[in-house]
GULUM-520579 format. One line per 3 residues: number of its first residue (from 1); their letters; for each residue x, y, z of N, C-alpha, C. Coordinates in steps of 0.1 Angstrom, whole numbers. Example, Ala and Ser with C-alpha at 12.3 -4.5 7.8 and 13.67 -1.06 7.14 Angstrom:
<pts>
1> as> 132:-57:78:123:-45:78:132:-33:78; 128:-22:71:137:-11:71:129:0:79
</pts>
This chain:
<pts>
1> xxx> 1061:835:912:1062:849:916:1072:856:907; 1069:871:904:1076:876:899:1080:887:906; 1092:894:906:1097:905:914:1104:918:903
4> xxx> 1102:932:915:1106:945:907:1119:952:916; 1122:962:910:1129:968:913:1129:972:927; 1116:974:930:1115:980:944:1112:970:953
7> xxx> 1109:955:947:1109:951:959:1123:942:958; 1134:947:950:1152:946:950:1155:953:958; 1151:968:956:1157:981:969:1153:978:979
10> xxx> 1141:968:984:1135:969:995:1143:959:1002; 1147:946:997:1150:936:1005:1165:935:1006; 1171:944:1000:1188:948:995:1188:956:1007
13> xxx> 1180:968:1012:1182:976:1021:1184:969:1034; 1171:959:1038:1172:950:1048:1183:940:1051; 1187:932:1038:1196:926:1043:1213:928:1044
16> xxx> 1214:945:1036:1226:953:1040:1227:956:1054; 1212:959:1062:1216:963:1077:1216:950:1084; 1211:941:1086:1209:928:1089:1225:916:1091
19> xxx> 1227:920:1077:1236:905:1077:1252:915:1071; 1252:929:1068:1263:934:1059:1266:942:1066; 1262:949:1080:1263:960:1088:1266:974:1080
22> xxx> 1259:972:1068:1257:987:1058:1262:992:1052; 1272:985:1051:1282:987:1046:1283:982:1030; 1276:978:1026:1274:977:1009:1269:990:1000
25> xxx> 1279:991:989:1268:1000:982:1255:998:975; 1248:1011:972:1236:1003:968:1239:1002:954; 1238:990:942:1239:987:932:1230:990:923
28> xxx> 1233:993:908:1220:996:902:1217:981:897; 1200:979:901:1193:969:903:1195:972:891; 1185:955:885:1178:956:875:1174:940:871
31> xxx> 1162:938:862:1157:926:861:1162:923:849; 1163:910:844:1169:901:831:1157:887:831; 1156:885:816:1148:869:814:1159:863:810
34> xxx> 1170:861:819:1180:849:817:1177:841:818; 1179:829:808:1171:811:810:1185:807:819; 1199:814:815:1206:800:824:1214:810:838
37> xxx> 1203:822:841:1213:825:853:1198:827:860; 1197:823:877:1186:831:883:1195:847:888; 1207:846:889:1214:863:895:1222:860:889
40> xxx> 1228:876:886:1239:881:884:1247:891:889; 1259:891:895:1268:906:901:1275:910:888; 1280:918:886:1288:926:875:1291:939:880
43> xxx> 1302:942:878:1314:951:881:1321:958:874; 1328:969:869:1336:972:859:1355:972:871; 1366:969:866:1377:966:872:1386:977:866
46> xxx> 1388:984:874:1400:1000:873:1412:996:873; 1423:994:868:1436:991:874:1445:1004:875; 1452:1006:888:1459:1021:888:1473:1018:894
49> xxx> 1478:1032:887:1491:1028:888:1496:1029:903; 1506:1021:907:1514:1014:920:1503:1012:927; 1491:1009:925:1478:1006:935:1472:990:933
52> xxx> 1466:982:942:1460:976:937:1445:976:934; 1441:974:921:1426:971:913:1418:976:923; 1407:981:914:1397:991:919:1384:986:913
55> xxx> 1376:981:921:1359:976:914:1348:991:913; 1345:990:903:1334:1003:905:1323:998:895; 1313:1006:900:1298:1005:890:1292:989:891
58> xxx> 1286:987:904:1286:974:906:1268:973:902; 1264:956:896:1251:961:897:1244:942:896; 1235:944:899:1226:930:907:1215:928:896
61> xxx> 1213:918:891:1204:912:882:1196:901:889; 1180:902:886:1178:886:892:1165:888:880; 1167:874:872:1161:869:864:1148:865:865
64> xxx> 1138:872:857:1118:869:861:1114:859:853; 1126:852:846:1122:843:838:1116:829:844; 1122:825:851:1116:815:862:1106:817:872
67> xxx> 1095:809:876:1087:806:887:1092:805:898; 1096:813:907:1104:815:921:1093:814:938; 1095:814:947:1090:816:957:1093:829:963
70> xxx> 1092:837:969:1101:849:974:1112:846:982; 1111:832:995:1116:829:997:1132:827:984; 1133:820:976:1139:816:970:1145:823:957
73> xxx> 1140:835:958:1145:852:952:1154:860:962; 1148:857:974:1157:860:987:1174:859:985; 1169:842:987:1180:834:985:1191:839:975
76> xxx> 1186:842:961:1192:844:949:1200:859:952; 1190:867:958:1199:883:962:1208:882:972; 1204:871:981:1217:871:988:1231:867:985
79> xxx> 1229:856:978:1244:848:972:1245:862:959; 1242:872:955:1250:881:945:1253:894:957; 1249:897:968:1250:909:978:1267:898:984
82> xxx> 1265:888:983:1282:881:989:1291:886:982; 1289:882:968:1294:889:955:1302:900:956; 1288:908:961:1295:924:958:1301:926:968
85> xxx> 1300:921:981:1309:927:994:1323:923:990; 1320:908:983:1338:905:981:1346:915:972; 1339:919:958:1343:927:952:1347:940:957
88> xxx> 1338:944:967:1335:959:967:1350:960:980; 1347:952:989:1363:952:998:1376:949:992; 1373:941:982:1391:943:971:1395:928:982
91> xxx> 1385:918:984:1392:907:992:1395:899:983; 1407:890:978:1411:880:973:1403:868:973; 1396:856:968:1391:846:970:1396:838:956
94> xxx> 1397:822:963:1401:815:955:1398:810:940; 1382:815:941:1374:812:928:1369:821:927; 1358:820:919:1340:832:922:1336:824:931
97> xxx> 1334:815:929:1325:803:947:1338:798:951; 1348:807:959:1359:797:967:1356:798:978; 1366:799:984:1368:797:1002:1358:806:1011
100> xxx> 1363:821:1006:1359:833:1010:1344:830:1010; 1335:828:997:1323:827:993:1317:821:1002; 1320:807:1001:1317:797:1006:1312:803:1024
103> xxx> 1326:804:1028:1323:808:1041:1311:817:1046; 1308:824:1035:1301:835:1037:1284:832:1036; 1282:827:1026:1270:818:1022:1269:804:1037
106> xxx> 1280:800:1039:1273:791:1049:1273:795:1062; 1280:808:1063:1274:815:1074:1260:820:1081; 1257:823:1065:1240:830:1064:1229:818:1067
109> xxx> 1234:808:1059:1226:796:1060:1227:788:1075; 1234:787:1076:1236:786:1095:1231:790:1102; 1237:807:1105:1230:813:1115:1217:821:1111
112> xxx> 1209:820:1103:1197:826:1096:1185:818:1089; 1195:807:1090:1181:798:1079:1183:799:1063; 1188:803:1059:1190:807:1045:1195:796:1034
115> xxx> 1191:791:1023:1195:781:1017:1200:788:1003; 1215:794:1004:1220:800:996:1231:793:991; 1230:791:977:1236:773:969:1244:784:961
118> xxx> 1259:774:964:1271:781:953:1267:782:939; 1257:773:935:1253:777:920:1240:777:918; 1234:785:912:1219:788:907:1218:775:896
121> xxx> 1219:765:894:1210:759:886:1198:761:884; 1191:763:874:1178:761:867:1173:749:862; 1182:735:866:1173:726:861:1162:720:870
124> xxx> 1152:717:865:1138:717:869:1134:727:875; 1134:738:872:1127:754:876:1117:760:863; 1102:759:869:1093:760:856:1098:777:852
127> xxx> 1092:778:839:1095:787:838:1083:799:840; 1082:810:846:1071:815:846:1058:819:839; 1047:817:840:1035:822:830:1040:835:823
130> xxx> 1039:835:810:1038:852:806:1023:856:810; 1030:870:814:1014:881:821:1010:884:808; 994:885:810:990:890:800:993:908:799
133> xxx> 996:915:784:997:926:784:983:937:793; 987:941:800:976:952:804:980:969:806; 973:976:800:972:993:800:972:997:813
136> xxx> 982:1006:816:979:1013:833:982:1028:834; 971:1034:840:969:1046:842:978:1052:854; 988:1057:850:1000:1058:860:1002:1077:869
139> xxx> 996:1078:877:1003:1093:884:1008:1092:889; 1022:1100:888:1036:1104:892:1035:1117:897; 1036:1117:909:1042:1130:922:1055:1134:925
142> xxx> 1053:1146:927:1066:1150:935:1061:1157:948; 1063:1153:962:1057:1163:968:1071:1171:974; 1065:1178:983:1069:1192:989:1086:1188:999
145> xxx> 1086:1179:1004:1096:1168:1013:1105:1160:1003; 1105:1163:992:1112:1156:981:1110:1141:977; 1098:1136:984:1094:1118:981:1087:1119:966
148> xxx> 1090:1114:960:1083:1106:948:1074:1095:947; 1064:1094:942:1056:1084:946:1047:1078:929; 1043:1069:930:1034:1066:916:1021:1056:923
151> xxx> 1012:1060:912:1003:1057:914:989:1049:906; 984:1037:910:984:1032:897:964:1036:898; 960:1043:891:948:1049:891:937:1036:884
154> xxx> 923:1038:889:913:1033:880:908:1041:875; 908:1041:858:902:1058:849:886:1059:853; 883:1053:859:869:1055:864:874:1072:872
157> xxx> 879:1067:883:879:1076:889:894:1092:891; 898:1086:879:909:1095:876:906:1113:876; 894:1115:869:894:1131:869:889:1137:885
160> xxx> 883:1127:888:882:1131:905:893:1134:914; 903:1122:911:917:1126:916:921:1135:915; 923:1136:901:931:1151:896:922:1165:900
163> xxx> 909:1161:902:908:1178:910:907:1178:920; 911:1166:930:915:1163:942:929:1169:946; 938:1162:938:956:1167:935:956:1180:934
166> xxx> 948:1187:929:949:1201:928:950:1211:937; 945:1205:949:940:1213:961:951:1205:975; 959:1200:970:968:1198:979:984:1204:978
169> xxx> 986:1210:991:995:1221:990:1006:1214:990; 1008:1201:996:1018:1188:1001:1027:1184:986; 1020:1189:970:1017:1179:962:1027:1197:947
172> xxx> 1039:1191:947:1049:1202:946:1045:1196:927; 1043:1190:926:1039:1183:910:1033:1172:906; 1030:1167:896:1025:1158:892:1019:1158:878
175> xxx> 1018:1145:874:1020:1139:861:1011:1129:858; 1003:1132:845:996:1115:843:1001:1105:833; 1004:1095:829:1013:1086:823:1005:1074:818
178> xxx> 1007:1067:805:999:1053:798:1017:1044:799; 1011:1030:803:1019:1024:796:1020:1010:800; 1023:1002:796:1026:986:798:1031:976:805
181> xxx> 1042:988:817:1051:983:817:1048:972:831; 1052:963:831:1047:951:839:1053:956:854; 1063:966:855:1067:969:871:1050:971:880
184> xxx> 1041:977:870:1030:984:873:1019:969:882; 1023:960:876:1015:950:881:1012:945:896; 1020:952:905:1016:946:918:1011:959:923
187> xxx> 1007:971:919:1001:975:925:987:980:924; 982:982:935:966:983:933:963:996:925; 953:995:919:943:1003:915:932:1012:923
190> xxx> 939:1024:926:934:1032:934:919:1035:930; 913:1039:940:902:1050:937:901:1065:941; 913:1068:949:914:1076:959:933:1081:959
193> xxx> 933:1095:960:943:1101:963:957:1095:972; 960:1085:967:972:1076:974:985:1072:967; 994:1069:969:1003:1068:962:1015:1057:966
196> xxx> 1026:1045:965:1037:1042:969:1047:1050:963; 1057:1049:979:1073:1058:975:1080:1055:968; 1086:1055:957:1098:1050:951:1109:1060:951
199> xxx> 1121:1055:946:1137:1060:950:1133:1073:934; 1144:1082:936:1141:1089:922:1143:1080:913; 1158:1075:916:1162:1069:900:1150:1059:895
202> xxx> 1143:1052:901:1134:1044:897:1124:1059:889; 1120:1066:897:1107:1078:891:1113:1083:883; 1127:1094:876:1130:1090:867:1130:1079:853
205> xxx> 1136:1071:856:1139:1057:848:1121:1057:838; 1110:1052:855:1096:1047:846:1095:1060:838; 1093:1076:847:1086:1086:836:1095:1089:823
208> xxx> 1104:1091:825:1111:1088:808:1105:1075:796; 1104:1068:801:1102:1055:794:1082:1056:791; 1072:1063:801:1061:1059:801:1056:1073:789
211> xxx> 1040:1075:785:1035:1081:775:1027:1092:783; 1032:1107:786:1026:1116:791:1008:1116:787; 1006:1119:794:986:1127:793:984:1140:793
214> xxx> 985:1149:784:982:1161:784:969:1161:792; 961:1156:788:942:1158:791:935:1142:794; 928:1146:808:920:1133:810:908:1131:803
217> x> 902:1126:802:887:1122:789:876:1118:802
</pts>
């Protein structure tokens, strides 16, 4: 299995209310093909004067380079969400995996079921298939309520959409977009006027990065 951004935001959101009583910030996600880490937390460290150390700009990596279960990506977001709580509270712990850690990971795993290991090894973890490259016909919304949404079209039916999109009042903008980028892979191929929500920063991030469409063919 391979995982995206959104489904980082999605299961970050759940297990902030769940197991962190919401109190986490939300981190900027992001994916890495690390061969020797499955996660990573990273931080920048302020030091100020007569105060003690100040953590800011915290952000969560989990590696697509490996063949994972979801279960077991879970797992990996949870032991760096420990991470960040320790960081982000300014609590002292004896190591990166000391006391504090420890406790906290065998909390989860106790009372949840969770098999969250002080260290990510990768030995014997296949590494994942490369996807084959594939072209995706991308519309990006803004509607009226401020949700963003994208949408992964089949060009069969794309100019239909678009004089569909036209006639909806709900539908404050929108955009057609080419591009490669493998986040696009889990989702379906519409035929029909539909869309998933994403966060801005993510609709941002892709439409900067993807190849505008002046004109459908």
């Amino acid at each position: 299995m391979q995982v995206d951004k959104l489904w980082m935001e999605h299961w970050f959101a759940i297990f902030n209310k769940e197991y962190f009583d919401g109190e986490l910030p939300l981190p900027r996600l992001a994916l890495s093909r690390s061969r020797t880490r499955l996660g990573s937390m990273a931080c920048k460290r302020v030091k100020r004067l007569f105060k003690s150390e100040k953590f800011t700009d915290f952000a969560i990596r989990l590696s697509n380079f490996y063949d994972l279960s979801e279960r077991e990506f879970q797992n990996v977001l949870l032991h760096e969400m420990i991470h960040l709580k320790i960081a982000f509270l300014g609590v002292k712990d004896t190591a990166p995996h000391g006391v504090v850690f420890r406790r906290m990971a065998d909390e989860l795993n106790r009372n949840y079921g969770w098999n969250i290991r002080v260290t990510g090894s990768t030995r014997g973890v296949k590494p994942a298939q490369p996807q084959p490259s594939r072209d995706y016909l991308v519309l990006a919304l803004l509607l009226d309520s401020g949700e963003y949404l994208f949408s992964v079209v089949n060009p069969r039916y794309a100019r239909g959409i678009d004089r569909e999109i036209r006639k909806v009042s709900r539908v404050k903008n929108f955009n057609w977009y080419t591009t490669r980028d493998g986040y696009f892979m889990n989702f379906p191929k519409v035929r029909s006027l539909r869309g998933r929500r994403v966060s801005v920063e993510i609709f941002q991030e892709k439409t900067a990065e993807m190849t505008k469409i002046t004109a459908l063919y």
